[in-house]
C-alpha positions as CSV (number, residue, x, y, z in Angstrom):
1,X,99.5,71.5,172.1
2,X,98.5,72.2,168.3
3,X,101.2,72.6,165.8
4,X,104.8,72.6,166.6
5,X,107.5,75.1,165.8
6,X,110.3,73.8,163.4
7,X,113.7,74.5,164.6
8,X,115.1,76.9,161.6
9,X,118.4,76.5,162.8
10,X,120.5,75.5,166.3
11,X,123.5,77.6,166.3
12,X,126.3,76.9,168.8
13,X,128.2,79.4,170.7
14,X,131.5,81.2,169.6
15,X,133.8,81.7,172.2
16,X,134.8,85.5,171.4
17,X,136.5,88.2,173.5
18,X,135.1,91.7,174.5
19,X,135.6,94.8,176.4
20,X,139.1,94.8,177.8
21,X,139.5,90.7,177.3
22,X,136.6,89.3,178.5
23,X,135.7,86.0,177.0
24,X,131.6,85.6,176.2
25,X,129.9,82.9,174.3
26,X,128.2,84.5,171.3
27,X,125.1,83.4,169.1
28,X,123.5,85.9,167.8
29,X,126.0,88.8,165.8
30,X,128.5,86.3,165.0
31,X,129.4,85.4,161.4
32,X,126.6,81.7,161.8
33,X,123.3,84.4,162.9
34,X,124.5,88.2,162.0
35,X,121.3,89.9,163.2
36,X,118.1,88.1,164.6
37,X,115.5,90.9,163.7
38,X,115.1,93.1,166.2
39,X,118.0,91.2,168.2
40,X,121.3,92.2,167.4
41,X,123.9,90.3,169.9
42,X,123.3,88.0,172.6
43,X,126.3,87.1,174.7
44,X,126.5,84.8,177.7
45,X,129.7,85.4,180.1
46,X,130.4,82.1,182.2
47,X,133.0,81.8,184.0
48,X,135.2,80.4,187.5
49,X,138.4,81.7,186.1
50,X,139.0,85.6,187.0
51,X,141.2,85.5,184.1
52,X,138.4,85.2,181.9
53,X,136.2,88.2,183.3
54,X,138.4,90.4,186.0
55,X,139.4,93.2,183.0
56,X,135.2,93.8,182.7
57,X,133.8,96.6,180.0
58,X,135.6,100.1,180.5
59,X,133.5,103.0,179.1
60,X,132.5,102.8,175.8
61,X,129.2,104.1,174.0
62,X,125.6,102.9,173.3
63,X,123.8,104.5,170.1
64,X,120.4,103.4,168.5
65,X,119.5,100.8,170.6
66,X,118.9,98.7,173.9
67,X,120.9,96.7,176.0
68,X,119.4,94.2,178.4
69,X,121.8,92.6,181.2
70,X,120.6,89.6,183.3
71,X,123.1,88.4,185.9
72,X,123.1,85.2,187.2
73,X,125.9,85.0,189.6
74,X,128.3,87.2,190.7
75,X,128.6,91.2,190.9
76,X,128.8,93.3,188.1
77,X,129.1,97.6,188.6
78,X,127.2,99.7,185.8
79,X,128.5,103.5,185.9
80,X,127.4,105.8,182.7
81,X,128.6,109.4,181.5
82,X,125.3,111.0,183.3
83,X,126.0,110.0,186.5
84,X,124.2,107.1,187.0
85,X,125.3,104.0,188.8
86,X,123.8,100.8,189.6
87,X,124.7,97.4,191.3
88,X,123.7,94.0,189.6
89,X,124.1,91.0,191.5
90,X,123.1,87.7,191.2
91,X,119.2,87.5,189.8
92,X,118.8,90.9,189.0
93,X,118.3,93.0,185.8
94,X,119.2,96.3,184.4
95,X,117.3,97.7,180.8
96,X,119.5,100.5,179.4
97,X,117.7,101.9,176.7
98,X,120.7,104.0,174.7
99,X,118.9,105.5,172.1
100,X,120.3,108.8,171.0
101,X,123.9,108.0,173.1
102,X,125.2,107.1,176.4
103,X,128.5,106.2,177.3
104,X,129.2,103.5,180.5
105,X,130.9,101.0,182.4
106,X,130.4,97.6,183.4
107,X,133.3,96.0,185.5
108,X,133.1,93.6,188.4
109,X,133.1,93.8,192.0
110,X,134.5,90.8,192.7
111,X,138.0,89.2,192.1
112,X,137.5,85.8,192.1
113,X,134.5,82.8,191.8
114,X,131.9,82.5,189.6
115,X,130.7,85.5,186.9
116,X,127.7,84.3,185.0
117,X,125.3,86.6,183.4
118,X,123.9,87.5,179.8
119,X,123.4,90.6,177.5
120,X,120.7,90.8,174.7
121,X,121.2,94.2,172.2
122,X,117.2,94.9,171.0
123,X,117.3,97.2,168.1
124,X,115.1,100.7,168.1
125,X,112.9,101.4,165.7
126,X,114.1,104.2,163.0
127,X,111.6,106.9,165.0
128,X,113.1,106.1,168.3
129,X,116.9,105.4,167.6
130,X,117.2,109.1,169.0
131,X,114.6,109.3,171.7
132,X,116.0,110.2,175.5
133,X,118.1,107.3,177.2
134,X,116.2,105.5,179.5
135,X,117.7,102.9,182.5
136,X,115.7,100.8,184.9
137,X,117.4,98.6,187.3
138,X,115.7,95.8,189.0
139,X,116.9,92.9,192.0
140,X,116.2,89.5,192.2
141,X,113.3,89.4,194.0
142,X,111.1,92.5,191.4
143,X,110.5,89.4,188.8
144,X,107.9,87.4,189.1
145,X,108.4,83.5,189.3
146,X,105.6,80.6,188.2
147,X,106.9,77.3,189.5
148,X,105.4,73.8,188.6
149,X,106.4,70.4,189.2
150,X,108.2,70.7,185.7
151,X,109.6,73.6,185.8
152,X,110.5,77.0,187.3
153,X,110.4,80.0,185.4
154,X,111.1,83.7,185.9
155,X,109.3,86.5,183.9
156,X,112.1,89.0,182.9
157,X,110.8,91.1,180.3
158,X,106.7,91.2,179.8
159,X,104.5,88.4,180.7
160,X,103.8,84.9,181.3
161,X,99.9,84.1,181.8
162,X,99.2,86.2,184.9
163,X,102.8,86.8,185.6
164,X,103.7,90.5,184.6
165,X,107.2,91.4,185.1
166,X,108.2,95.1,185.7
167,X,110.3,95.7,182.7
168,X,107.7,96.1,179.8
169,X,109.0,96.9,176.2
170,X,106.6,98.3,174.3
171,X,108.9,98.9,171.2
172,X,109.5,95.8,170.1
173,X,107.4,93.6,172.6
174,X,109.9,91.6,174.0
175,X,109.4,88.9,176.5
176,X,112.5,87.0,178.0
177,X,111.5,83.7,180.4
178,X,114.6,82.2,182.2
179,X,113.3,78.3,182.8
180,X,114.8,75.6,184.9
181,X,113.3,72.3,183.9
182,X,113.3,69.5,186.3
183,X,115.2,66.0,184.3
184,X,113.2,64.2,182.0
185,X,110.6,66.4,182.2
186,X,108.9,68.8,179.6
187,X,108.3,72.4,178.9
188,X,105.7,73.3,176.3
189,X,105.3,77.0,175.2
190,X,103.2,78.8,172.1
191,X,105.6,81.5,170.9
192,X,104.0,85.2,169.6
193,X,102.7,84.9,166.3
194,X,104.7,87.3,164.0
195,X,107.4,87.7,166.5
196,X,111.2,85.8,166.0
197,X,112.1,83.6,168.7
198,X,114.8,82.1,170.1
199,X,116.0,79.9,173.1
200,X,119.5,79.5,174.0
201,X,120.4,76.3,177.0
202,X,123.0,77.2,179.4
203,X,123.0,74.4,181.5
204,X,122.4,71.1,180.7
205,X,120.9,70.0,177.5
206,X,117.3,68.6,176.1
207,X,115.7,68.4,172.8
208,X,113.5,71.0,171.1
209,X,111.3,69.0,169.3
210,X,113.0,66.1,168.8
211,X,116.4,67.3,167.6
212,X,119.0,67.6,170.0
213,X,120.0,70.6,171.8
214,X,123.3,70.6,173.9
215,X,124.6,73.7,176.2
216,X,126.0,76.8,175.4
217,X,123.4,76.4,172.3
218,X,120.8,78.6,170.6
219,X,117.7,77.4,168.9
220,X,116.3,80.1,166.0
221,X,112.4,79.1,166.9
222,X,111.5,81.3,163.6
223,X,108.6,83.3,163.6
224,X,105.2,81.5,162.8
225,X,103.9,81.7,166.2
226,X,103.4,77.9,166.7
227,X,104.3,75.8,170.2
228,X,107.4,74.0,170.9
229,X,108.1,71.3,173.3
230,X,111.7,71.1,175.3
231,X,112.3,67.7,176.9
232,X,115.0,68.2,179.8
233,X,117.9,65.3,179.4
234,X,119.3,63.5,182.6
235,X,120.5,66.1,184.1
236,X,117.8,68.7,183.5
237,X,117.9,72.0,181.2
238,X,118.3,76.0,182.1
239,X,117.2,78.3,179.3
240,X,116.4,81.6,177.9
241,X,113.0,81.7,176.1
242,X,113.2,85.2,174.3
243,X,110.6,87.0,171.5
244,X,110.6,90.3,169.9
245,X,108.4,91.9,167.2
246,X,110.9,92.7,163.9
247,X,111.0,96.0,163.0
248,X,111.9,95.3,159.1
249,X,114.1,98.3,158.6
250,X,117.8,98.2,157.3
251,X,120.4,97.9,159.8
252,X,124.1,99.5,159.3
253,X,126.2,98.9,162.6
254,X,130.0,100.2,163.1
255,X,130.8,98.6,166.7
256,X,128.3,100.3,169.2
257,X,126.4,102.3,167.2
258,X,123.4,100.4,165.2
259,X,121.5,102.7,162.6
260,X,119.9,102.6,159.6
261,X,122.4,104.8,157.6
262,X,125.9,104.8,156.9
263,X,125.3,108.5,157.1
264,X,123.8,108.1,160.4
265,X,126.7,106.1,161.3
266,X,129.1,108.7,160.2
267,X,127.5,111.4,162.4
268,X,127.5,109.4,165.4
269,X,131.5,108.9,164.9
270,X,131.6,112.9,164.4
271,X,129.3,112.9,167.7
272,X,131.7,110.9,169.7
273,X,134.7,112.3,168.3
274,X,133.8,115.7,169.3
275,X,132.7,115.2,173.0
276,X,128.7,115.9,171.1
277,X,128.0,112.1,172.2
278,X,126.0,112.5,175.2
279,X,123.1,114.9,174.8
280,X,120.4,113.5,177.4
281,X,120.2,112.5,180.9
282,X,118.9,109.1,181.3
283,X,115.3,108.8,183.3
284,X,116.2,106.1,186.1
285,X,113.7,103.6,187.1
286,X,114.7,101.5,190.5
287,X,112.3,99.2,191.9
């Protein structure tokens, strides 16, 4: 491939609790990457232990942007303030768009054995922070896979050659590859010119390249648009390969809510305060 992508930073995961106690391994939105324009948080939940993921994510509210929830393995419930509920298990994918408010739950069905699953926050542009919620729920088998003698890889969020998956953000343009590479072997991707870029390994390691990349570790691939190469080490590599268009606009977050205002903020507190939160029923897309 042509030129190469410089690794602007590898950031390593904070362990950090959320919810009612559950422990997730942060990159992005911790005090090392505060916002990765237009992704605010990215947080992987890993875990054997119930301990660490049995007390789940009682209700609690959305505002200004969208949350995108891949699960891995294990069970996780989704119930919202409009009614709406929806089962992830292992593979699938649900795209809550919040926008003007929602208020849900996310809480396991399952008491013991293994919980693994992530959840990217994608910011809204200024004109659509208050546009209706939106929610799409998909299983396993609704994303496309492209498998090679290198590697596997599953088209989450927009598209991968000829591989279109069903979740298409036309906001911010995201696209979100998970890719299993094989040991020793390589994985060689141009990222979207213009776009920021990230990959985060969560099993095994590699090196981005060249420089060494162990697990539970994110790679901030910048934004120029050029190719990277991943070698797989020994034991092979499993990552995230995720891009999004910045929006460029000033971002003022209090907990859940992410605006552009402090006075935006305020009246979102006001909104939640005074039972005002919730304003539109979500459209519900199932495959």
């Amino acid at each position: 491939m042509d030129t190469l992508a410089n690794a602007e930073r590898i950031i390593p995961a904070t362990a950090v609790p959320e919810g009612a106690g559950v422990i997730v391994h942060r990159t992005i939105g911790t005090p090392a990457l505060r916002n990765y324009d237009p992704f605010l948080m990215l947080d992987h939940i890993g875990s054997d232990n119930p301990d660490d993921y049995i007390a789940g994510f009682p209700p609690h509210p959305h505002r200004g942007f969208i949350t995108f929830t891949y699960m891995l393995d294990g069970h996780m419930q989704h119930r919202d303030s409009m009614g709406n509920t929806g089962d992830l298990g292992p593979g699938s994918a649900q795209w809550m768009k919040a926008a003007s408010g929602v208020i849900h739950s996310e809480m396991p069905k399952q008491e013991n054995g293994l919980l693994r699953g992530f959840q990217l926050w994608i910011n809204l542009p200024a004109a659509n922070k208050m546009d209706h919620p939106e929610y799409q729920e998909f299983p396993a088998e609704a994303f496309p896979l492209v498998e090679t003698a290198d590697y596997r890889l599953k088209v989450l969020i927009g598209r991968f050659g000829d591989a279109v998956a069903p979740i298409q953000d036309d906001l911010t343009q995201v696209t979100y590859f998970d890719v299993q590479l094989q040991p020793g072997r390589h994985f060689q991707h141009r990222l979207a010119a213009q776009h920021t870029s990230f990959v985060y390994v969560f099993e095994g390691n590699g090196r981005f390249n060249g420089q060494d990349v162990a697990r539970h570790s994110l790679v901030a691939a910048g934004a120029d648009g050029d190719a990277f190469d991943f070698a797989a080490g020994k034991e092979g590599a499993r990552f995230i390969v995720v891009s999004g268009k910045p929006l460029h606009e000033p971002i003022v977050q209090h907990g859940p809510f992410v605006m552009n205002t402090r006075e935006q903020i305020d009246q979102a507190l006001k909104d939640f305060q005074s039972n005002q939160f919730v304003r539109d029923r979500a459209w519900i897309k199932r495959n």
